[in-house]
Backbone as XML, in Angstrom:
<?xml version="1.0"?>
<chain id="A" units="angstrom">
  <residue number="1" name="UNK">
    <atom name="N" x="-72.737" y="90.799" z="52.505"/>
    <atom name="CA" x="-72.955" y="89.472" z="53.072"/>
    <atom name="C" x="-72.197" y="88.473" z="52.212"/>
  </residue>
  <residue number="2" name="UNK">
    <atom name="N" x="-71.677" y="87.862" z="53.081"/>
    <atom name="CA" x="-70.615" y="86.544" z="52.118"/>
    <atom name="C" x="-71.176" y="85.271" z="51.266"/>
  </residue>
  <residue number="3" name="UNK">
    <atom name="N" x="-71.082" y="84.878" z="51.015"/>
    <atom name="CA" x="-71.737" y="83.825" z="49.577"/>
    <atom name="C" x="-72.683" y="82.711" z="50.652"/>
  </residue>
  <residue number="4" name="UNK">
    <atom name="N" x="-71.439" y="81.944" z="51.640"/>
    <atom name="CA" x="-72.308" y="80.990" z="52.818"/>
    <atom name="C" x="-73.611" y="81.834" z="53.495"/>
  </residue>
  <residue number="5" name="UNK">
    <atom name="N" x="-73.504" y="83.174" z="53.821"/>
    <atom name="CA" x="-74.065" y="83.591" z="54.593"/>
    <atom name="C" x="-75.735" y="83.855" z="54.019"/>
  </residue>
  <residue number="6" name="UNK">
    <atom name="N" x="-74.977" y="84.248" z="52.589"/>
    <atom name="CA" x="-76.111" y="84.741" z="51.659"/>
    <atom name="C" x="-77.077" y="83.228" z="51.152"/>
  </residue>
  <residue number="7" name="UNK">
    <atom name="N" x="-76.442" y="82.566" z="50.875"/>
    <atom name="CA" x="-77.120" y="80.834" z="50.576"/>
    <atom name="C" x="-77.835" y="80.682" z="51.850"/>
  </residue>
  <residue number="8" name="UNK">
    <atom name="N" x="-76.698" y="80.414" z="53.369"/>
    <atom name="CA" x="-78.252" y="80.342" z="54.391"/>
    <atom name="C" x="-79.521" y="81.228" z="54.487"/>
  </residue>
  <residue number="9" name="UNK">
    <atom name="N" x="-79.501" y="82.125" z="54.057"/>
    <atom name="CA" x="-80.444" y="83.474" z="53.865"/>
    <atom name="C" x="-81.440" y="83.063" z="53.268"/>
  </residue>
  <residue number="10" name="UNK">
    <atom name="N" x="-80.847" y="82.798" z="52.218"/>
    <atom name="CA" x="-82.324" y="81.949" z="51.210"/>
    <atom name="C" x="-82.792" y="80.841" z="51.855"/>
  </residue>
  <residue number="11" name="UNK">
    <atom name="N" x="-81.902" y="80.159" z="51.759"/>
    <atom name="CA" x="-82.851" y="78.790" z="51.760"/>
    <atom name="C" x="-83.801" y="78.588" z="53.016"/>
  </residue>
  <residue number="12" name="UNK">
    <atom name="N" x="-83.483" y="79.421" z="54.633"/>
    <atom name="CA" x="-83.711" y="80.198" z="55.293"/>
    <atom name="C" x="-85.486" y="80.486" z="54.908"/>
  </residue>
  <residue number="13" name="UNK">
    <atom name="N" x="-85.496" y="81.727" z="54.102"/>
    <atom name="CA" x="-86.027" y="82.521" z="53.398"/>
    <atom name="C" x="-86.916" y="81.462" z="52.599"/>
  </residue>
  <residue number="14" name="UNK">
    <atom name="N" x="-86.433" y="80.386" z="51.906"/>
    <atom name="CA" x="-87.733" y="79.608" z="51.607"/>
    <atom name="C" x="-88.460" y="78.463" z="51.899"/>
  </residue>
  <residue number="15" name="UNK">
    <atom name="N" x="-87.647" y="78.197" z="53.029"/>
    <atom name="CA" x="-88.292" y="77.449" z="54.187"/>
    <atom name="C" x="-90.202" y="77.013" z="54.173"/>
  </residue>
  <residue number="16" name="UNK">
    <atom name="N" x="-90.254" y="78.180" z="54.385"/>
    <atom name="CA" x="-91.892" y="78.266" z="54.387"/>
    <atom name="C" x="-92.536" y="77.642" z="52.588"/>
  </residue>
  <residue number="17" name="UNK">
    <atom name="N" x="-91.963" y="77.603" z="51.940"/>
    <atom name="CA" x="-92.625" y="77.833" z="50.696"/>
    <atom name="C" x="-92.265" y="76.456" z="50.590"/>
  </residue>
  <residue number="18" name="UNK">
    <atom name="N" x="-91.238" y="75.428" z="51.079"/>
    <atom name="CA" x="-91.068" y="74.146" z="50.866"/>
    <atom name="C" x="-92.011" y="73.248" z="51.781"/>
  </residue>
  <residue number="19" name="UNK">
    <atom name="N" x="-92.120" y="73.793" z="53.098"/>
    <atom name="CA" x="-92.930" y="73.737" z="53.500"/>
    <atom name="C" x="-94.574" y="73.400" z="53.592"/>
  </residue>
  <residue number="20" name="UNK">
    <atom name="N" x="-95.097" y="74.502" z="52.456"/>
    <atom name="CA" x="-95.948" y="74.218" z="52.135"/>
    <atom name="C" x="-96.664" y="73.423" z="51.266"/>
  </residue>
  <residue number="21" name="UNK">
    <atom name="N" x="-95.659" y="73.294" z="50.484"/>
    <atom name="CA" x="-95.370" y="72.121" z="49.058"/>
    <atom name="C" x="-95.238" y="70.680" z="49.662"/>
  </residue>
  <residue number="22" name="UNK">
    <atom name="N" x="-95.065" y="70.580" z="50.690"/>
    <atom name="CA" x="-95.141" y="69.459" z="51.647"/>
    <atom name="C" x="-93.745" y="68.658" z="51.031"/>
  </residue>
  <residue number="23" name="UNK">
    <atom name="N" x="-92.364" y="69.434" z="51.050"/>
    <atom name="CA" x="-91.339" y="68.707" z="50.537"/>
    <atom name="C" x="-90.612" y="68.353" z="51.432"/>
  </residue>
  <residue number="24" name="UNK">
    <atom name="N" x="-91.014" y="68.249" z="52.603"/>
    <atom name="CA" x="-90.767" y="67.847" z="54.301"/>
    <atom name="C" x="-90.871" y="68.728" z="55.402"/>
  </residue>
  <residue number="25" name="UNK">
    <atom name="N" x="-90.260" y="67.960" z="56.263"/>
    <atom name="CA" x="-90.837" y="69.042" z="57.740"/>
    <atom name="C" x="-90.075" y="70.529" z="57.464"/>
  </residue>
  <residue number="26" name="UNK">
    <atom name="N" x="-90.356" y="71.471" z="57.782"/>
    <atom name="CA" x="-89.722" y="72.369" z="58.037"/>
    <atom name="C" x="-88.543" y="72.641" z="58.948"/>
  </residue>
  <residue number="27" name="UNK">
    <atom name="N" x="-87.701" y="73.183" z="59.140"/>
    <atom name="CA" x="-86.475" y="73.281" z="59.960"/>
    <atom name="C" x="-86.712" y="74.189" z="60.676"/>
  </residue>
  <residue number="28" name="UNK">
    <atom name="N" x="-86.610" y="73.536" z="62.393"/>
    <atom name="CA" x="-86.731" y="74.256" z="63.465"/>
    <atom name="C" x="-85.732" y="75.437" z="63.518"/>
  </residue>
  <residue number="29" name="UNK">
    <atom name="N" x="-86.228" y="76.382" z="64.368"/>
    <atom name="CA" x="-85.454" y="77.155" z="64.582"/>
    <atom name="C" x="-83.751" y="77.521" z="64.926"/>
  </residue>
  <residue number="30" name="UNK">
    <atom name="N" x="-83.825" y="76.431" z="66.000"/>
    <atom name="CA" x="-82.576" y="76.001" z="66.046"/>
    <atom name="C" x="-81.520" y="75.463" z="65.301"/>
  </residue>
  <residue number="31" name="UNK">
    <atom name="N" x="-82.094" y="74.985" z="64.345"/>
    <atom name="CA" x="-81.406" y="74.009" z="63.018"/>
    <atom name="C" x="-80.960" y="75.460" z="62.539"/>
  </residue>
  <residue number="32" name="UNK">
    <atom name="N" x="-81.900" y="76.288" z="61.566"/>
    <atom name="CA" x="-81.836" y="77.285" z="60.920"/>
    <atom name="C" x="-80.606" y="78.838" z="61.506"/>
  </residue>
  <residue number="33" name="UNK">
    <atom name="N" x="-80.555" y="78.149" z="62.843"/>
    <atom name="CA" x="-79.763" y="79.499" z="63.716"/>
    <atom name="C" x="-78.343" y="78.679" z="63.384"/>
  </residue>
  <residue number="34" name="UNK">
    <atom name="N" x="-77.977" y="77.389" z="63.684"/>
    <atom name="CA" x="-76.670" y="77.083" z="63.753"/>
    <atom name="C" x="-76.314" y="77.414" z="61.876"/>
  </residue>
  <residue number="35" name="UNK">
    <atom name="N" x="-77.168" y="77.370" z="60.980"/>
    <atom name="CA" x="-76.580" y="76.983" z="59.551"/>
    <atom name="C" x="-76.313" y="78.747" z="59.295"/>
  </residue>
  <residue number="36" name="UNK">
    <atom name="N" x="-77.126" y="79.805" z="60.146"/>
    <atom name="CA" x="-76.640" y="81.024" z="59.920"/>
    <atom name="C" x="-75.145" y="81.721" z="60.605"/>
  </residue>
  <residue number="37" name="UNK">
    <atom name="N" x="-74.863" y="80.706" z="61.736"/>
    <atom name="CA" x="-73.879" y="80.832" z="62.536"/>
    <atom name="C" x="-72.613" y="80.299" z="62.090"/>
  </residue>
  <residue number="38" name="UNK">
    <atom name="N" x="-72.683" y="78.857" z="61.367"/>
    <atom name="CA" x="-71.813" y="78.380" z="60.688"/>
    <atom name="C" x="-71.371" y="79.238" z="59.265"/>
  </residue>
  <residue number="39" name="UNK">
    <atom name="N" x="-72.898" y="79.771" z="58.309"/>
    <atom name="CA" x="-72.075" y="80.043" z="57.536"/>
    <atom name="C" x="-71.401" y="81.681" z="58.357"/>
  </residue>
  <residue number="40" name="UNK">
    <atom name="N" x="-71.753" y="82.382" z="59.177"/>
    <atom name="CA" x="-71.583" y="83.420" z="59.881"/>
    <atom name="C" x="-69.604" y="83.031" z="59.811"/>
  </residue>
  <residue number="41" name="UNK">
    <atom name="N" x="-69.389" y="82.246" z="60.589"/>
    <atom name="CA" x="-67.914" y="81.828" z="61.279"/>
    <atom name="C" x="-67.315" y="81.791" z="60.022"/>
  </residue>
  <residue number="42" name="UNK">
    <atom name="N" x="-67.976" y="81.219" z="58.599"/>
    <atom name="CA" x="-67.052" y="80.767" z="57.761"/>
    <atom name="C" x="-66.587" y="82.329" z="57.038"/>
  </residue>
  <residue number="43" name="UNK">
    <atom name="N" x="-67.408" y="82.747" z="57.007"/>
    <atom name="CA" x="-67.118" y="84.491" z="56.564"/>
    <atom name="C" x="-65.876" y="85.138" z="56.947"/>
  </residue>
  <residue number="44" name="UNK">
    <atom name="N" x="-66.123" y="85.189" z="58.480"/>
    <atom name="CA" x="-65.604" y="85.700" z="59.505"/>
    <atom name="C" x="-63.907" y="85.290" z="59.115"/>
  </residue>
  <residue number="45" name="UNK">
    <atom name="N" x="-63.801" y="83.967" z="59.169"/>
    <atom name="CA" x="-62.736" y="82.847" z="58.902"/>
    <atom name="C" x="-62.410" y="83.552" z="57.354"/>
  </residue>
  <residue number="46" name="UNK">
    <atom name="N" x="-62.545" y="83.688" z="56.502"/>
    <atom name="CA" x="-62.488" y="84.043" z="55.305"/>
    <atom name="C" x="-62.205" y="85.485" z="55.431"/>
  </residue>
  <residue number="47" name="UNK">
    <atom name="N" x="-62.768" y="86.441" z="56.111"/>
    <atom name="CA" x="-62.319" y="87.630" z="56.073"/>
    <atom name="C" x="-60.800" y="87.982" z="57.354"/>
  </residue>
  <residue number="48" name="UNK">
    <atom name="N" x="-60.620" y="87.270" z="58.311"/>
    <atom name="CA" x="-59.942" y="86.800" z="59.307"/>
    <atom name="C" x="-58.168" y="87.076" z="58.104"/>
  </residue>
  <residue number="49" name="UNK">
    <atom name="N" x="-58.464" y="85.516" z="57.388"/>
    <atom name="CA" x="-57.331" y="85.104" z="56.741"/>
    <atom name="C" x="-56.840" y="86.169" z="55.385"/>
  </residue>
  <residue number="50" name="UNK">
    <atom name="N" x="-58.144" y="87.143" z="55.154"/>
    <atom name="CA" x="-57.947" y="88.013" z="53.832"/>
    <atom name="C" x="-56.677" y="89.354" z="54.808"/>
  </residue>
  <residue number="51" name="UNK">
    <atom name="N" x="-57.273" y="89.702" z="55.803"/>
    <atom name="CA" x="-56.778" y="90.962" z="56.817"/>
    <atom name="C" x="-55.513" y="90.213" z="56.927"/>
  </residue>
  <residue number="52" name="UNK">
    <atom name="N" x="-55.326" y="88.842" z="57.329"/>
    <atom name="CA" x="-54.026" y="88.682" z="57.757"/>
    <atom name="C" x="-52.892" y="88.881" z="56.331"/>
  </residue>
  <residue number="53" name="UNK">
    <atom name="N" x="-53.456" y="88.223" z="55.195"/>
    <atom name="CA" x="-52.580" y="88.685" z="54.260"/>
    <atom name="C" x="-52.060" y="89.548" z="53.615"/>
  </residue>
  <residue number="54" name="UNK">
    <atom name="N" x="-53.108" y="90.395" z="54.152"/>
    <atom name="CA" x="-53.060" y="92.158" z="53.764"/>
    <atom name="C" x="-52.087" y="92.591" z="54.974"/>
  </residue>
  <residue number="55" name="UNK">
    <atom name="N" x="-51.883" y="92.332" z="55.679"/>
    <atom name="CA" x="-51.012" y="92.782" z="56.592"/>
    <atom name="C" x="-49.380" y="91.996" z="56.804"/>
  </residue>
  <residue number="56" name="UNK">
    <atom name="N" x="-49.691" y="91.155" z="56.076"/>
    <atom name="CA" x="-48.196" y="90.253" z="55.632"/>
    <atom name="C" x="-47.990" y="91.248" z="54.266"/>
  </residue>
  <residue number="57" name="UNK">
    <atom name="N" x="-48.509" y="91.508" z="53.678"/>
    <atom name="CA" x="-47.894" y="92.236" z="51.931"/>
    <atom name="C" x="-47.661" y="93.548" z="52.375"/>
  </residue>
  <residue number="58" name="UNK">
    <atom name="N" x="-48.021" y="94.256" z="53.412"/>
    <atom name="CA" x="-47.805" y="95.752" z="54.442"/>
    <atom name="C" x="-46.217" y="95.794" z="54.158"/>
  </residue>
  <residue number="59" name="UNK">
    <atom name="N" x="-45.700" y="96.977" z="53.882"/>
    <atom name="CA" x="-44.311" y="97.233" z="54.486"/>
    <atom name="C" x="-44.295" y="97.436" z="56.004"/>
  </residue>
  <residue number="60" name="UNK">
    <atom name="N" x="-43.151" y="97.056" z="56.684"/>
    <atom name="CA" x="-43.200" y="97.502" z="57.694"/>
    <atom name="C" x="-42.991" y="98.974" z="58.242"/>
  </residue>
  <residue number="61" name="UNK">
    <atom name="N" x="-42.425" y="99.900" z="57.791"/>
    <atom name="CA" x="-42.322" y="101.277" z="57.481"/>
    <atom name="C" x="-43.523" y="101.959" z="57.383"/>
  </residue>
  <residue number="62" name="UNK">
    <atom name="N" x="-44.886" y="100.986" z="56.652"/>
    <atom name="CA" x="-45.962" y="101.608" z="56.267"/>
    <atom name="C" x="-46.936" y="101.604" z="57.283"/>
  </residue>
  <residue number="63" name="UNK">
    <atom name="N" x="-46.243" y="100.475" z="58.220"/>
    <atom name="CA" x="-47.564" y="100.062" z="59.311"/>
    <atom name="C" x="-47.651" y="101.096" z="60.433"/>
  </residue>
  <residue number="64" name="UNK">
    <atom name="N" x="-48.674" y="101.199" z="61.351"/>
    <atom name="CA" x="-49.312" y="102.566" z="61.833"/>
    <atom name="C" x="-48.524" y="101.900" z="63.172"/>
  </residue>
  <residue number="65" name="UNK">
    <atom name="N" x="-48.397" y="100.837" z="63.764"/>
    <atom name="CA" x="-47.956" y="99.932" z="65.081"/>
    <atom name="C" x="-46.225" y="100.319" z="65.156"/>
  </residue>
  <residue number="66" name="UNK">
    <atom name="N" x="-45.696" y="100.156" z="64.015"/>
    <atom name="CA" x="-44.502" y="100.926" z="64.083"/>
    <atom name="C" x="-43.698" y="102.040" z="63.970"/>
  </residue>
  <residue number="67" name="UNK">
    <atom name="N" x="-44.172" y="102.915" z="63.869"/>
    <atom name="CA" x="-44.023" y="104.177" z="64.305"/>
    <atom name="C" x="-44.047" y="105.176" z="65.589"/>
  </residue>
  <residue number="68" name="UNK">
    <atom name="N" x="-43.365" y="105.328" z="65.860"/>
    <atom name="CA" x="-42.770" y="105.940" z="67.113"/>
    <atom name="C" x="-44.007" y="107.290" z="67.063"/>
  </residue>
  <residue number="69" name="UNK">
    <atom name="N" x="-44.196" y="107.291" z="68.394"/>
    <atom name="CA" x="-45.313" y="108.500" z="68.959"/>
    <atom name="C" x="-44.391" y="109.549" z="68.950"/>
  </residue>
</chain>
């Protein structure tokens, strides 16, 4: 799990315990789904741009797409 993904997790995760401490309202569900989705995309986006560079530093000789069947 990626660093954003893992931070919404927690804080997520201690929701209830702030909650109870009365350190404000709790965060609806919906709130809590977009901040797992956002950090979700930013991952995604982050692993997206890692694959693409790994495939720019590829020889072309080495790649599996160019090679004749």
């Amino acid at each position: 799990m990626g660093q954003a993904a893992q931070a919404a997790h927690d804080r997520a995760g201690q929701e209830p315990a702030a909650a109870a401490q009365g350190d404000g309202a709790p965060k609806g569900l919906l709130q809590q789904m977009e901040e797992l989705m956002a950090a979700l995309n930013a991952d995604l986006s982050r692993l997206d741009a890692d694959l693409q560079a790994a495939t720019d530093r590829t020889p072309e000789s080495e790649r599996p797409s160019s090679r004749p069947s």
